[in-house]
N, C-alpha and C positions, 0 to 999 in steps of 0.2 A: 389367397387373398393378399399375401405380405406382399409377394410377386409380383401382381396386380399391382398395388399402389406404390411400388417400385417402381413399374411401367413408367403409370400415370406422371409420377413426377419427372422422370428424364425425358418423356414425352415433351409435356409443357417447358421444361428446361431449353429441349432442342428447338420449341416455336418461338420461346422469348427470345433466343439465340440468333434466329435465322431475322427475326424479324427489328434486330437491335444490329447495327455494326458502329465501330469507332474507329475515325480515320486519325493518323498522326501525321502531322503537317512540319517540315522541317522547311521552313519558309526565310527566304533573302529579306525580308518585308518585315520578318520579325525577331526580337531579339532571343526567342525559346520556342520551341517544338507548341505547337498547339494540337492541344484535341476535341474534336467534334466528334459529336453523338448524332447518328441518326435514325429515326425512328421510322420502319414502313410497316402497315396495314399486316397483318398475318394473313389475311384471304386475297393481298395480291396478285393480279394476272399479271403474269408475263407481256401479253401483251396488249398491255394498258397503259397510258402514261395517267399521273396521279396531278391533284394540286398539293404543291408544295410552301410549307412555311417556313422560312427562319426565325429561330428564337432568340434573341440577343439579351443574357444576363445583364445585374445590374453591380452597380460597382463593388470589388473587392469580393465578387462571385467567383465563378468559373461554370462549364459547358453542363453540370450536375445540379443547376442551380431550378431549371425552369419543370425537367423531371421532379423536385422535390414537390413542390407546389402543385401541378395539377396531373400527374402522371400521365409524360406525354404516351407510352404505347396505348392508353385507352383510347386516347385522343387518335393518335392513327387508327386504330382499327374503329372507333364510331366517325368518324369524317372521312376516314378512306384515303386521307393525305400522306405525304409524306412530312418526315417533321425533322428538322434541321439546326441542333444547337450548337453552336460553336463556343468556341473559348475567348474570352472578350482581353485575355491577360489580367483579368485584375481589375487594372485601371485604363486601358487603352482609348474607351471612349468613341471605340471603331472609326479611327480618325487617323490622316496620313500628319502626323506629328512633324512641324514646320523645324522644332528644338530637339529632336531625337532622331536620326538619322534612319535609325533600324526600328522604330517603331512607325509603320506606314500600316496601318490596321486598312485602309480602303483599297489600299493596292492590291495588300493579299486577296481578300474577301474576291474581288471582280476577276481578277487576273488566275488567283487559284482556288480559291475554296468553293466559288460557282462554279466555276466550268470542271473541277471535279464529280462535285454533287449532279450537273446535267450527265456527263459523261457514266458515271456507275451508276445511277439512280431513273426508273424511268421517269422521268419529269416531262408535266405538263405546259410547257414553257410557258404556254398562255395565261397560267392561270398558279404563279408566283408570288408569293407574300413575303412581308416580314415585319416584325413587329419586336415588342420588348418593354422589358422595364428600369424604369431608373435610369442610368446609363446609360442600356439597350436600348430604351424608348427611346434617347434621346438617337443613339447609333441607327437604328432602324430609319425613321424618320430622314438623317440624316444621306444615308444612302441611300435611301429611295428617291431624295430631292436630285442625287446626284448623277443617278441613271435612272430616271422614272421610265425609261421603255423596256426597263429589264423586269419590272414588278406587274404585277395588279393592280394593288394596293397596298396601303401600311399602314401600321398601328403602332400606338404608342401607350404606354400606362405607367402613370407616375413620371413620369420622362424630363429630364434635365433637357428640357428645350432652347433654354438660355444660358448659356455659358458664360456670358457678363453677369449674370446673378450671385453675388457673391454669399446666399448661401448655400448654392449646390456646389460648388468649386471644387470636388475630392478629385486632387492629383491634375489638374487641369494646369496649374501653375508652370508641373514639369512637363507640358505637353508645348503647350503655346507660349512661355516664359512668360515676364512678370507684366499683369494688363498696364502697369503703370505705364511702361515702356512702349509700349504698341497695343492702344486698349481696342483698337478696330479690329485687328486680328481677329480679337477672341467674339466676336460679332461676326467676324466671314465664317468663322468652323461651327456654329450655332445654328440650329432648328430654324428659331424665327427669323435669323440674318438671312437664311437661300431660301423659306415657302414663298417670296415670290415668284420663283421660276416654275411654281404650278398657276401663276396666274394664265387664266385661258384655256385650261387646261380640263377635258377632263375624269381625270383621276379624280378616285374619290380618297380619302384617309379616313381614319378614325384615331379620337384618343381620349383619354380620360384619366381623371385625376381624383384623388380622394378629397374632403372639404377641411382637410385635418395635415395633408400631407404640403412639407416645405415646401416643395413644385408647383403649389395650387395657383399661386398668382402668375407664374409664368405661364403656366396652360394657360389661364384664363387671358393673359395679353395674348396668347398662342392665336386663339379662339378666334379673339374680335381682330386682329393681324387677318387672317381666313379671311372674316365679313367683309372686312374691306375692301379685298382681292378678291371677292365671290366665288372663293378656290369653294370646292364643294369637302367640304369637312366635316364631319357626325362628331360632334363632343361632349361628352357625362359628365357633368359634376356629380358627384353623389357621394354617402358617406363611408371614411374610411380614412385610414394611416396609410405611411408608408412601410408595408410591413405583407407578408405573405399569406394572411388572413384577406386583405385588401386586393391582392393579385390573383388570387384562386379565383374569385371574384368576376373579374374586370376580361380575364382571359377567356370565360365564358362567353363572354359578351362581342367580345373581338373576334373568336372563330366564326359565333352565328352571324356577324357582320361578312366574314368572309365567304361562308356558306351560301349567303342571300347573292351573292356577286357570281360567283360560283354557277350555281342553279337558275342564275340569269341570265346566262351567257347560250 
């Protein structure tokens, strides 16, 4: 019997193993080694290509952030996806930083950290998401405006959509220098500054915010920005902090959005 559940546990050891890798990125683009986590399905075919999420932490996180909160290998193995977290640095903002030379977080991302995950992973090209919180909300959003033929869709939760908001501001000052000096800038590297290059467009998004969380007013000018551009956009108010009670949450909610897109294809 001891034998037996001896097995059993380097059995499962060896499934979590196969079905978790982490890649280390020694990147031009950045100023330290990143690492990303990727999560695939354990009843994987070979030859199948999967739909793929990325996950983008929220500030002063890292790539261990999004596993806490809703554990992503369940998530791969009930959606059958592959799951994609990266390292945000910290504070990066996943933004090619105008005032730091070697922090270029979009560069990486397009140039290497995708066309690695298509290359080792088999990825559904068609059928590519990403999404996040805090931060990553805002990151995700932000890179999906900036190549929307590379996505599906995208998602945001809690999401610093406005970076002229002076109270989400963490670390933004060293990215884009002082708004006083060039307050448009920090308006061009912003969520709401580039949704209207989805006008016409259509892509669908989602995002949502708690009625508690600092964020909330900016989603909500987020929202009606959307209306106005008849960009097609699904967004929840509902209640909640900002806080990983509220994210466990919200990410529920944004897979079965992505599932419905999914399954309607």
């Amino acid at each position: 019997m001891k034998h037996l559940s001896l097995l059993l546990i380097a059995t499962l050891c060896y499934l979590s193993t196969f079905a978790q890798k982490q890649l280390v990125f020694n990147s031009k683009n950045l100023p330290r080694t990143d690492t990303v986590w990727v999560f695939t399905p354990h009843n994987m075919s070979k030859h199948k290509t999967l739909p793929t999420v990325f996950l983008l932490h929220g500030f002063s996180a890292n790539y261990k952030q999004w596993n806490s909160i809703m554990d992503a290998q369940k998530y791969a193995d009930d959606f059958g996806y592959i799951l994609v977290c990266p390292d945000g640095l910290f504070n990066s903002w996943y933004i090619n930083s105008p005032a730091k030379k070697d922090w270029q977080y979009e560069s990486f991302f397009f140039d290497e950290l995708m066309p690695k995950i298509k290359t080792d992973f088999p990825v559904d090209t068609s059928n590519v998401f990403i999404t996040g919180l805090s931060m990553g909300g805002h990151g995700a959003l932000y890179l999906f405006l900036k190549h929307p033929e590379l996505f599906k869709s995208a998602g945001s939760t809690s999401g610093g959509v406005d970076l002229t908001d002076p109270i989400g501001q963490f670390g933004v000052p060293d990215l884009l220098g002082n708004p006083s000096h060039d307050s448009d800038i920090w308006l061009q590297y912003s969520v709401i500054g580039n949704i209207d290059k989805l006008k016409g467009s259509k892509k669908q998004i989602i995002f949502d915010d708690g009625n508690s969380d600092f964020f909330y007013h900016a989603n909500n000018n987020l929202k009606k920005k959307c209306d106005s551009l008849k960009i097609n956009a699904t967004y929840t108010q509902q209640p909640g902090s900002h806080n990983a009670t509220y994210w466990k949450k919200s990410i529920k909610q944004q897979f079965a959005f992505f599932k419905t897109i999914v399954d309607g294809d």
